[in-house]
DRENKOL-308345 format. One line per 3 residues: their letters; for each residue x, y, z of C-alpha. Coordinates in nm, 2 decimals, decimal comma. Example, Ala and Ser with C-alpha at 12.3 -4.5 7.8 and 13.67 -1.06 7.14 Angstrom:
<tilums>
AS) 1,23 -0,45 0,78 ~ 1,37 -0,11 0,71 .
</tilums>
This chain:
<tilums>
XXX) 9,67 -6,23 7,90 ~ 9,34 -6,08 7,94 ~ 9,17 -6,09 7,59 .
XXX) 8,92 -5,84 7,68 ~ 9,27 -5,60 7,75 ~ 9,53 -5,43 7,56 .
XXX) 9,76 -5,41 7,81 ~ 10,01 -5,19 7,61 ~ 9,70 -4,95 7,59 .
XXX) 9,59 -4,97 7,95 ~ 9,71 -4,67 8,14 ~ 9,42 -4,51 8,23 .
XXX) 9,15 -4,57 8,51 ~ 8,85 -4,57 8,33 ~ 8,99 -4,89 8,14 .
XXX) 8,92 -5,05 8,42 ~ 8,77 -5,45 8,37 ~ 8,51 -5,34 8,61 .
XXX) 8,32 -5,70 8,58 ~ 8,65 -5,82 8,78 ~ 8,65 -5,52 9,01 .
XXX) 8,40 -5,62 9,32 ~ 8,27 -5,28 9,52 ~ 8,39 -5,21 9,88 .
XXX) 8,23 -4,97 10,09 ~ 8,44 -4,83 10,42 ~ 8,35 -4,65 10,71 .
XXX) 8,54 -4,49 10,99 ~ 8,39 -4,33 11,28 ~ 8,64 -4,14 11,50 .
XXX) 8,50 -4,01 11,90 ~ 8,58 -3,68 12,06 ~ 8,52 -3,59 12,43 .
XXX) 8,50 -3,27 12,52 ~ 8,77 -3,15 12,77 ~ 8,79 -2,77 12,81 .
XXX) 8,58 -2,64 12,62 ~ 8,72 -2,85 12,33 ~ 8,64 -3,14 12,14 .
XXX) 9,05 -3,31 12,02 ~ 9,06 -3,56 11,77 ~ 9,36 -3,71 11,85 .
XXX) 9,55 -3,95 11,62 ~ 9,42 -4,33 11,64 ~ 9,49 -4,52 11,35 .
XXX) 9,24 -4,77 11,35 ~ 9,06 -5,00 11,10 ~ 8,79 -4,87 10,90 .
XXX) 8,49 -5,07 10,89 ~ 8,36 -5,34 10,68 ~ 8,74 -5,40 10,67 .
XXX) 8,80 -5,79 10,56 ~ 9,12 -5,86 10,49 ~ 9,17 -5,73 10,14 .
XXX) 9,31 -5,97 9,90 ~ 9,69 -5,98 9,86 ~ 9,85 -5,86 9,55 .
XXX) 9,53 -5,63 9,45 ~ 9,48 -5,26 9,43 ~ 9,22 -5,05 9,57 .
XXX) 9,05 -4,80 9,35 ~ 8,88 -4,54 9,61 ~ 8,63 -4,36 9,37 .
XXX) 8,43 -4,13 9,62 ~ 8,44 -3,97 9,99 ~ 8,14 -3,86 10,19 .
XXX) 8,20 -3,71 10,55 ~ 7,98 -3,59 10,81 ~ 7,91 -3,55 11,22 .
XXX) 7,66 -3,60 11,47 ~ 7,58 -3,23 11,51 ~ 7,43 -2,99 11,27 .
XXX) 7,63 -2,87 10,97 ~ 7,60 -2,52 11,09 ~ 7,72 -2,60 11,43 .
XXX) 7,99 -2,81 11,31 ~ 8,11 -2,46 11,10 ~ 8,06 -2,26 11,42 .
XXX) 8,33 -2,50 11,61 ~ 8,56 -2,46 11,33 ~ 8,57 -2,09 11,34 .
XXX) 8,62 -2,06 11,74 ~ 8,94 -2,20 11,76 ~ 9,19 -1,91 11,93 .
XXX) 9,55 -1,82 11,74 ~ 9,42 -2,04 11,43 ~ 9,23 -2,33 11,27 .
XXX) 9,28 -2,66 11,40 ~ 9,05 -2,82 11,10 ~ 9,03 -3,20 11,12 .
XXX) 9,22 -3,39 10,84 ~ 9,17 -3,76 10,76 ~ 9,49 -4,01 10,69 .
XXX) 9,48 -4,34 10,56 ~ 9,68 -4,62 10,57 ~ 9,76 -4,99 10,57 .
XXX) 9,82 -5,21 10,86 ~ 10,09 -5,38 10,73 ~ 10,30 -5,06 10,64 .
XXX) 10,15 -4,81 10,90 ~ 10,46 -4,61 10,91 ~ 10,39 -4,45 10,57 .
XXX) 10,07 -4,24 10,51 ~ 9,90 -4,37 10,20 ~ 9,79 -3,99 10,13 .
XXX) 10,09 -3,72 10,10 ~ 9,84 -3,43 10,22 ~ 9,58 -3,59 10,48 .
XXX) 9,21 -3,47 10,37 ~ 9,09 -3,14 10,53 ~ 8,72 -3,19 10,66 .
XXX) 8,60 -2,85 10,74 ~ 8,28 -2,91 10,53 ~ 8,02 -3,21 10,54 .
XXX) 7,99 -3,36 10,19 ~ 7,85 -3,64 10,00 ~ 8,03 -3,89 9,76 .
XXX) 8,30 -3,61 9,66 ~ 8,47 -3,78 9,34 ~ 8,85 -3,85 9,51 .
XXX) 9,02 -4,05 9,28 ~ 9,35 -4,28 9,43 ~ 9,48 -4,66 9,35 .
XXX) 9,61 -4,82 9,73 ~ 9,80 -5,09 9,63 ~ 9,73 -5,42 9,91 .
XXX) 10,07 -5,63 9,88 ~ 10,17 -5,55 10,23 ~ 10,02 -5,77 10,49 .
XXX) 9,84 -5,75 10,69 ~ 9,61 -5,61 10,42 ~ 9,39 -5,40 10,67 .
XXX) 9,28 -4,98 10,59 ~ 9,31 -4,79 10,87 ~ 9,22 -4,44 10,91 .
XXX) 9,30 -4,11 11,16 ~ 9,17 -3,78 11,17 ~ 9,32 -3,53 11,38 .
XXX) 9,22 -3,16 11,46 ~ 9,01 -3,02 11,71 ~ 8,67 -2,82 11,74 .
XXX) 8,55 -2,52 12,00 ~ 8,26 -2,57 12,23 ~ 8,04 -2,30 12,13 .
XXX) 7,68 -2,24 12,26 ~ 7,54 -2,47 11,96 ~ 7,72 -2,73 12,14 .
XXX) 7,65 -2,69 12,47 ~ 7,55 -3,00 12,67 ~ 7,69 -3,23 12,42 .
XXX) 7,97 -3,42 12,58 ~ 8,10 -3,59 12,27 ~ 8,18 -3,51 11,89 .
XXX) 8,15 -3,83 11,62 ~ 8,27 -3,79 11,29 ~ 8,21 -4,07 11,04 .
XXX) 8,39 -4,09 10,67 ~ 8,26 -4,34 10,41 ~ 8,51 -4,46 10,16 .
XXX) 8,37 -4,59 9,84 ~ 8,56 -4,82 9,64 ~ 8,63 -5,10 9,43 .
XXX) 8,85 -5,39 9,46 ~ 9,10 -5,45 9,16 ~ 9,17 -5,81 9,10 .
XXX) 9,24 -5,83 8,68 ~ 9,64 -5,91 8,69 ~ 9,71 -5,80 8,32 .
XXX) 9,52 -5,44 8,42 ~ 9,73 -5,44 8,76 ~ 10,09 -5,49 8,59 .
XXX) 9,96 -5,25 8,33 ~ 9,91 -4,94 8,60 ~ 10,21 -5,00 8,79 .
XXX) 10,40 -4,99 8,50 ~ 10,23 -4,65 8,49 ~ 10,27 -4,55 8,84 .
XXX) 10,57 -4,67 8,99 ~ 10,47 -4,58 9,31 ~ 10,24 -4,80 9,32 .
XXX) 10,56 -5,10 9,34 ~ 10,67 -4,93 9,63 ~ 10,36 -4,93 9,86 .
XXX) 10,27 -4,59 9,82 ~ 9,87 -4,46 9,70 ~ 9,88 -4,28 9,41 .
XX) 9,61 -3,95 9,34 ~ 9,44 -3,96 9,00 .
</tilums>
């Protein structure tokens, strides 16, 4: 056992042995073309960059979320607020390669506003191989005169993280989280 943890105390988070916990930074960048008068982001799960194979038996602890486009914040708002008989607002969904099947978020992340490093606390456990994230977003946006000429949409979404390797703190949490034992992500 870990000396520097009390495993019957472990059960929170911030407990974390972060001097075993190396930092991951992933990025997804999801295209759409414009096809009348819309731009569709159509689901594509596909691995986020940076992506090495993460190491088996290890959970991911995604800390923060930034998200943003390649058109102005305003115009970006503008598209959102177009669309006829309702809201089409991209959402992002994770998951892993090996269990693809099963989102790893039960409600996918709306992105109707840009922002940067938004606290979003969740453990992604890594025991299913091939031990790749991928990432969708779906929704659409409205060709508006902000937009016109531009014949594609990209939308990128950073996912800051860190890699938990300590196997005393692991047991500990998904003793905590039995979800976790079943390859689903847990929220914090």
């Amino acid at each position: 056992m870990n000396e520097f943890i009390n495993v019957s105390r472990v059960g929170r988070i911030e407990d974390m042995p972060y001097y075993t916990s190396p930092p991951l930074q992933f990025t997804y960048t999801q295209q759409a073309a414009l096809a009348l008068g819309t731009y569709p982001f159509v689901i594509a799960k596909t691995a986020v960059a940076n992506n090495a194979q993460l190491t088996e038996n290890t959970l991911i602890y995604l800390r923060d979320i930034s998200f943003y486009a390649d058109i102005p914040a305003l115009d970006y708002q503008a598209a959102l607020k177009l669309a006829a008989g309702g809201v089409d607002i991209p959402r992002l969904s994770l998951y892993m390669e090996g269990n693809a099947a099963v989102p790893l978020l039960r409600t996918p992340i709306e992105l109707g506003n840009y922002f940067r490093e938004q606290s979003f606390r969740m453990l992604i456990p890594s025991h299913v191989t091939p031990n790749n994230l991928l990432a969708s977003v779906q929704g659409t946006l409205q060709q508006h005169a902000g937009l016109a000429g531009i014949a594609e949409v990209n939308i990128t979404v950073e996912l800051y993280c860190q890699e938990i390797v300590d196997d005393d703190f692991i047991k500990a949490i998904k003793r905590k989280y039995p979800a976790l034992q079943e390859g689903r992500g847990v929220q914090l």
